[in-house]
C-alpha positions as CSV (number, residue, x, y, z in Angstrom):
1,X,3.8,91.1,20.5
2,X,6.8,90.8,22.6
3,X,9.4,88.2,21.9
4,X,11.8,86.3,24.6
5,X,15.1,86.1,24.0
6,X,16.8,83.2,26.6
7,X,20.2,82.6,26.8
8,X,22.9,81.0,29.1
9,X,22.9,77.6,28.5
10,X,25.4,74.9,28.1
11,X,27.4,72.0,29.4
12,X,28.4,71.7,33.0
13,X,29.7,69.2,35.1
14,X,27.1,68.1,38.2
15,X,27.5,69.8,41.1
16,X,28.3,73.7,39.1
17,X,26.2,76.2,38.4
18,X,24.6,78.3,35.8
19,X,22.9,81.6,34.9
20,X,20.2,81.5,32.2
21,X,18.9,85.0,30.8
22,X,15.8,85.7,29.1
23,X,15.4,89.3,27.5
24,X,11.9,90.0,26.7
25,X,11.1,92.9,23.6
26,X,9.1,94.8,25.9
27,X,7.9,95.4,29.3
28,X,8.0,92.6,31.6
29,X,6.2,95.0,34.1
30,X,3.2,93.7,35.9
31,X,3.4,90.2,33.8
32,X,4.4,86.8,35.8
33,X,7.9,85.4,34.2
34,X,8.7,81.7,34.3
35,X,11.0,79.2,33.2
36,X,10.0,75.8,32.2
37,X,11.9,72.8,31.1
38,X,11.2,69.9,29.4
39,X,13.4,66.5,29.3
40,X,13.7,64.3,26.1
41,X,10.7,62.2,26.7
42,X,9.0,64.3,29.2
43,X,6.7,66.9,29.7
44,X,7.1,70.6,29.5
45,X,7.1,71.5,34.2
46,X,7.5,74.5,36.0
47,X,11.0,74.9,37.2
48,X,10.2,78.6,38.6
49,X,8.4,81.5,38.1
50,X,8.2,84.9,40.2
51,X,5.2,87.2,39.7
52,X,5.1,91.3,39.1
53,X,5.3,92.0,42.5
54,X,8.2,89.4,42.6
55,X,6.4,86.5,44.6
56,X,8.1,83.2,43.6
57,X,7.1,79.7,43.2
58,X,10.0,76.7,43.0
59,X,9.2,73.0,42.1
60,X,10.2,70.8,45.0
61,X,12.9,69.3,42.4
62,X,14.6,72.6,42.4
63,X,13.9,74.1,45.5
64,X,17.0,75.7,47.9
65,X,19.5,75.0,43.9
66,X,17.4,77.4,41.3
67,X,17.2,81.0,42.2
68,X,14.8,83.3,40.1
69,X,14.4,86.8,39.9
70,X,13.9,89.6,37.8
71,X,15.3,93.4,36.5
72,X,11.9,94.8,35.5
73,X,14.3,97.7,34.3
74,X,16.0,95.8,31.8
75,X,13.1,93.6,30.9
76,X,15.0,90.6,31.6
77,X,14.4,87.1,34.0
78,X,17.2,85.1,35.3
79,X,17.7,82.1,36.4
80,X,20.4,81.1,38.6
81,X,20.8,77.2,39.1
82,X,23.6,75.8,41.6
83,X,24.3,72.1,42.5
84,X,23.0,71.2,39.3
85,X,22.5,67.0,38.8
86,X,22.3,64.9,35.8
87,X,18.5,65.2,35.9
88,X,18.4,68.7,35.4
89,X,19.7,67.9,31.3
90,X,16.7,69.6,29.6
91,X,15.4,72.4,27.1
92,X,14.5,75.5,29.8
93,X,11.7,77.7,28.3
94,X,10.6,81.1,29.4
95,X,7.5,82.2,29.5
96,X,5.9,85.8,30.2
97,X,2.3,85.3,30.9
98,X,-0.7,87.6,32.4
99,X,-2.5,90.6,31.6
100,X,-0.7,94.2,31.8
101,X,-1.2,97.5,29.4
102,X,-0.5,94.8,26.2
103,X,-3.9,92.6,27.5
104,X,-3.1,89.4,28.3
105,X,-0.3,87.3,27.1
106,X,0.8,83.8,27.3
107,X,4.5,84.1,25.4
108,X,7.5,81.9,24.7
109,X,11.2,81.5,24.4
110,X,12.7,79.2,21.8
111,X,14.4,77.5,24.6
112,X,17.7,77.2,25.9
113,X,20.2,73.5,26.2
114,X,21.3,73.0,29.5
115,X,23.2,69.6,29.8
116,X,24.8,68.2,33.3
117,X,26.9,65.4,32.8
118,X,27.7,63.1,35.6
């Protein structure tokens, strides 16, 4: 089983930045990588989330701020998030999901603070 390892988060005034990390155990190869966050009171959304073949999807609420991408060498997913607002506060979850030499897999990451005060 491979485990994810995020990383990155923290307090930060709006309008800066941030770089989360998540290290996965194992290959990342082939399998889609995403990160997720979920607001107190709110459901767990997409934020981003960028395919083997490095295709990437954005939510509209984080489109032209969040940048994903991925270092299949290193096994690890970032996420770099700029112009960050108030209403980007949340718990940011990665996920590795999809099928690759391990079968399929739907994994994730204990989570990660991120807190923009205003």
């Amino acid at each position: 089983q491979v485990q994810l390892v995020e990383s990155g988060g923290g307090l930060v005034q709006a309008g800066g930045s941030l770089r989360l990390s998540c290290a996965a155990s194992g290959s990342i190869f082939t399998y889609t990588m995403g990160w997720y966050r979920q607001a107190p009171g709110k459901q767990r959304e997409l934020v981003a989330r960028i395919t083997g073949g490095s295709t990437t999807e954005y939510a509209d609420s984080v489109k032209g701020r969040f940048t994903i991408s991925r270092d299949n060498a290193k096994n690890t997913v970032y996420l770099q998030m700029n112009s960050l607002k108030p209403e980007d506060t949340a718990v940011y979850y990665c996920n590795l999901r999809g099928s690759g030499y391990r079968g399929y897999l739907d994994v994730w990451g204990q989570g990660t603070l991120v807190t923009v005060s205003s």
